[in-house]
C-alpha positions as CSV (number, residue, x, y, z in Angstrom):
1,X,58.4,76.2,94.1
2,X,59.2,73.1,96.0
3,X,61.0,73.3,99.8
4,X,64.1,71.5,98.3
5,X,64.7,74.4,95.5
6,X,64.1,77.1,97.9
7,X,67.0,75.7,100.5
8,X,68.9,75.6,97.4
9,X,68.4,78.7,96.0
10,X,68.7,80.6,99.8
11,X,71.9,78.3,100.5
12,X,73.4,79.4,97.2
13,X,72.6,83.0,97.8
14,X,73.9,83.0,101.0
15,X,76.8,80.9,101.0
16,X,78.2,83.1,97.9
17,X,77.7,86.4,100.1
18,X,79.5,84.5,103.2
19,X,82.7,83.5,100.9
20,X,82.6,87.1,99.6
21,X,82.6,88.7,103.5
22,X,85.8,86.6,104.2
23,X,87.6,87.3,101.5
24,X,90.9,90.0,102.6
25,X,94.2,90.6,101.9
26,X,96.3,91.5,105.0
27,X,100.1,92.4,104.9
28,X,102.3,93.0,107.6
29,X,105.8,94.6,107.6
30,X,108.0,94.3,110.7
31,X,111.7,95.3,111.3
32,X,114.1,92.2,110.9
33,X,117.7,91.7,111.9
34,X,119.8,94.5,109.9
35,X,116.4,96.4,109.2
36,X,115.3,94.8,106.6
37,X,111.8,94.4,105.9
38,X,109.6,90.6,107.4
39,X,106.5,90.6,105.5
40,X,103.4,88.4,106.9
41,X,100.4,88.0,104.4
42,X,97.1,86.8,105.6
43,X,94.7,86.6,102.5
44,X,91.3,84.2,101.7
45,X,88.8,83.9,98.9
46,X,89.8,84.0,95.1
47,X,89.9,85.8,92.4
48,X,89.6,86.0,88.8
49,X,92.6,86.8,86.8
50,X,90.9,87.5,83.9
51,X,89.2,89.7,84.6
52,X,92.2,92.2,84.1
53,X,92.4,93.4,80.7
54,X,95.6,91.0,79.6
55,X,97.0,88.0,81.9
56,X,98.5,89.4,85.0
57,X,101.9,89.9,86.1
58,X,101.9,91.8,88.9
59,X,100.0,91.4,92.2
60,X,100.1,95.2,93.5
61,X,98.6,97.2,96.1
62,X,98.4,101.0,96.9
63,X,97.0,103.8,98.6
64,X,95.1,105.4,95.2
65,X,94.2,108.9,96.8
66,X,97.3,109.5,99.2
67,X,100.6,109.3,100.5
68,X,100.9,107.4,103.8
69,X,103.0,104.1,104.2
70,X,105.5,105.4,101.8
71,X,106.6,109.4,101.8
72,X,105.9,111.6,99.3
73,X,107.6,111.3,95.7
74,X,109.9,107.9,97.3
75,X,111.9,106.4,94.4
76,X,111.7,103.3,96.4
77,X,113.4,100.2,95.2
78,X,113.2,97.2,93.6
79,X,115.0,93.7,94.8
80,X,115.4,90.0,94.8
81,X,112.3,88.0,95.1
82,X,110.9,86.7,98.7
83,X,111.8,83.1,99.1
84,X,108.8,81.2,98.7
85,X,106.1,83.7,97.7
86,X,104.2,82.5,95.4
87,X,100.5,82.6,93.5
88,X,99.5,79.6,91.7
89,X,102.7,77.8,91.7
90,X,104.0,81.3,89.8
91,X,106.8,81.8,91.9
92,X,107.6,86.0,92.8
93,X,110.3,87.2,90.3
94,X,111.1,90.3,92.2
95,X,109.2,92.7,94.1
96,X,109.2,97.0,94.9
97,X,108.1,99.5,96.4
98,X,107.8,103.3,95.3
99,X,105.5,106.6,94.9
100,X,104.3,105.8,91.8
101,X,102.1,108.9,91.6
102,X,103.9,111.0,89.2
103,X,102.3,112.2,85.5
104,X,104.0,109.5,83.7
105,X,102.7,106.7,85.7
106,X,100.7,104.0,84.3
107,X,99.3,102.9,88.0
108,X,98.8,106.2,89.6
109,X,99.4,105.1,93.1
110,X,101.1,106.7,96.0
111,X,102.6,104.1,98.2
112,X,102.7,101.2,96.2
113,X,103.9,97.7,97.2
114,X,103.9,94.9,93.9
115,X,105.2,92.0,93.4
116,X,106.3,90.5,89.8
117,X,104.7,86.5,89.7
118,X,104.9,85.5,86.5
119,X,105.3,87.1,82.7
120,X,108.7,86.4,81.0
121,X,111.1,86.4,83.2
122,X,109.2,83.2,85.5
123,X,111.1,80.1,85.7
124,X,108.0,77.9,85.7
125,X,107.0,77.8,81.3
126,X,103.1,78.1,82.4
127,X,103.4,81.5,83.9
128,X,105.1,83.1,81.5
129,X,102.0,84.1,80.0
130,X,100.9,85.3,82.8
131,X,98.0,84.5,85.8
132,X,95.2,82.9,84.5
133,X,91.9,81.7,85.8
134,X,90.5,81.8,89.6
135,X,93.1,82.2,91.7
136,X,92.8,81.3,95.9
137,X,94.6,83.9,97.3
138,X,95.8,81.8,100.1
139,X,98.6,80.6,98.3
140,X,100.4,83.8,99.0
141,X,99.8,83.3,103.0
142,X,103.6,82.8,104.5
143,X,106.0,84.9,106.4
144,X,109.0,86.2,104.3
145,X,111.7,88.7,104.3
146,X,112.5,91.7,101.2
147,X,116.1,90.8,100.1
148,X,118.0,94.8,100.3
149,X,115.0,96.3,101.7
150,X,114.8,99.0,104.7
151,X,112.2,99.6,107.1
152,X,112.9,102.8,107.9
153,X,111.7,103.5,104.6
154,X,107.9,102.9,105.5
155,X,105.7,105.3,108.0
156,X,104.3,103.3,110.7
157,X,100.6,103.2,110.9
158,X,97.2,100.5,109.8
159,X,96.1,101.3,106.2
160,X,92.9,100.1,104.8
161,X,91.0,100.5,101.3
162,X,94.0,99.7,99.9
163,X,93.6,98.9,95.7
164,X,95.4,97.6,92.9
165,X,97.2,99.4,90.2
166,X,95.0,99.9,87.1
167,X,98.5,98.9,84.7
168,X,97.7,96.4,82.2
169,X,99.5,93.1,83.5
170,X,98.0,93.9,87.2
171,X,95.6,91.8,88.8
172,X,92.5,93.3,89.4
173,X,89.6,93.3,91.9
174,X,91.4,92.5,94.4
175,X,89.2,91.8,98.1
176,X,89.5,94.5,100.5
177,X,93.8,95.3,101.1
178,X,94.8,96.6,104.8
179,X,98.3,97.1,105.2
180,X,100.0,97.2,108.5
181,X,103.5,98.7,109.1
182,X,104.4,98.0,112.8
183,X,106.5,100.5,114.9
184,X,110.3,100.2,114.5
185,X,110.9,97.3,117.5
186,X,115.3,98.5,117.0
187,X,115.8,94.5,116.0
188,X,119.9,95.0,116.8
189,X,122.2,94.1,113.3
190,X,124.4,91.0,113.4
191,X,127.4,93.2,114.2
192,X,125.3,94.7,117.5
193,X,125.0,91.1,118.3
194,X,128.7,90.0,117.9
195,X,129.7,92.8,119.7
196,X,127.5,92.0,122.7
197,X,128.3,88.3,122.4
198,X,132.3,89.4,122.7
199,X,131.6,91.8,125.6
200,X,129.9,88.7,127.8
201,X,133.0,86.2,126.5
202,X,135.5,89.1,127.9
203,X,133.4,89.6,130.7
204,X,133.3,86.0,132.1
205,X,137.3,85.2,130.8
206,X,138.0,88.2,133.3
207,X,135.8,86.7,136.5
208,X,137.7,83.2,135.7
209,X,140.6,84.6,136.0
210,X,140.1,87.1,138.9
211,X,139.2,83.5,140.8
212,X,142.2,81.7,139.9
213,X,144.2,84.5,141.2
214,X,142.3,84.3,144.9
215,X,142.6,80.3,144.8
216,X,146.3,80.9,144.1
């Protein structure tokens, strides 16, 4: 075997094991104004979406063996999609989170955060079949916010082997999930703010005119 095919062979070996080390998903949830939830993902490398049994839907992650950033048996909720989330120019439809843990379950995940990208309901024609080929999860890098979420809702902490749903329109084999829910930083509501912004307004009218009155 000639020096040229072994560089080639070693570079292909290890060049496919480097791209597979840096592959993650990372989400971070933070407290915004009014306590809704701001959502940071951090995510490289690709995957295939067909590898899942039919062409995804959902891009989902959960804790498979516990309850921790959700608590036990949450309903949870489901709102209006993050601006500008997207996968593959699929743009999110809406997204949830919930205990999805009970008997009747088709994901059988505690603590599960998803995400609806494509499937019917899309307003882009070629996702409504769903997610197809290899997908670079950097497309869903972006800060956003969860339109009628709460933060209070989640448990604080850093979670990692993190998996997908096993539900027929969920993307699968997903590179390794952590999920970070940062402590409550008591981001004050607009009202809070108003409040404090008529208290300073009050404050200064009064000094103004406790120093006309000593010119006078």
């Amino acid at each position: 075997m000639s020096t040229r095919i072994i560089a080639l062979v070693l570079a292909c070996l290890f060049g496919a094991h480097d791209q597979t080390a840096r592959a993650n998903i990372i989400v971070t949830l933070t407290e915004g104004v009014g306590g809704v939830v701001n959502m940071n993902i951090s995510a490289e490398g690709t995957v295939d979406a067909s590898d899942s049994v039919l062409p995804p839907w959902f891009f989902v992650i959960g804790d498979p063996s516990r309850d921790s950033f959700l608590p036990a048996e949450f309903a949870g909720i489901t709102g209006s999609p993050p601006a500008g989330l997207s996968l593959d120019g699929c743009p999110a439809n809406n997204f949830f989170y919930r205990d999805d843990s009970t008997s009747f379950s088709p994901s059988n995940l505690q603590s599960l955060l998803g995400f609806n990208l494509a499937g019917p309901v899309s307003p882009v024609a070629e996702c409504e079949t769903g997610l197809m080929g290899e997908l670079d999860l950097s497309d869903l890098n972006g800060d956003y916010v969860l339109p009628g979420s709460s933060f209070a809702d989640f448990v604080p902490g850093s979670y990692t082997g993190l998996s997908e749903s096993n539900g027929l329109r969920v993307l699968q084999n997903l590179p390794p999930v952590s999920l970070i829910v940062a402590e409550s930083s008591s981001v004050p509501t607009p009202a809070t703010v108003g409040l404090f912004a008529i208290g300073i307004f009050g404050a200064s009218l009064a000094a103004r005119r406790r120093g006309s009155a000593m010119i006078g």
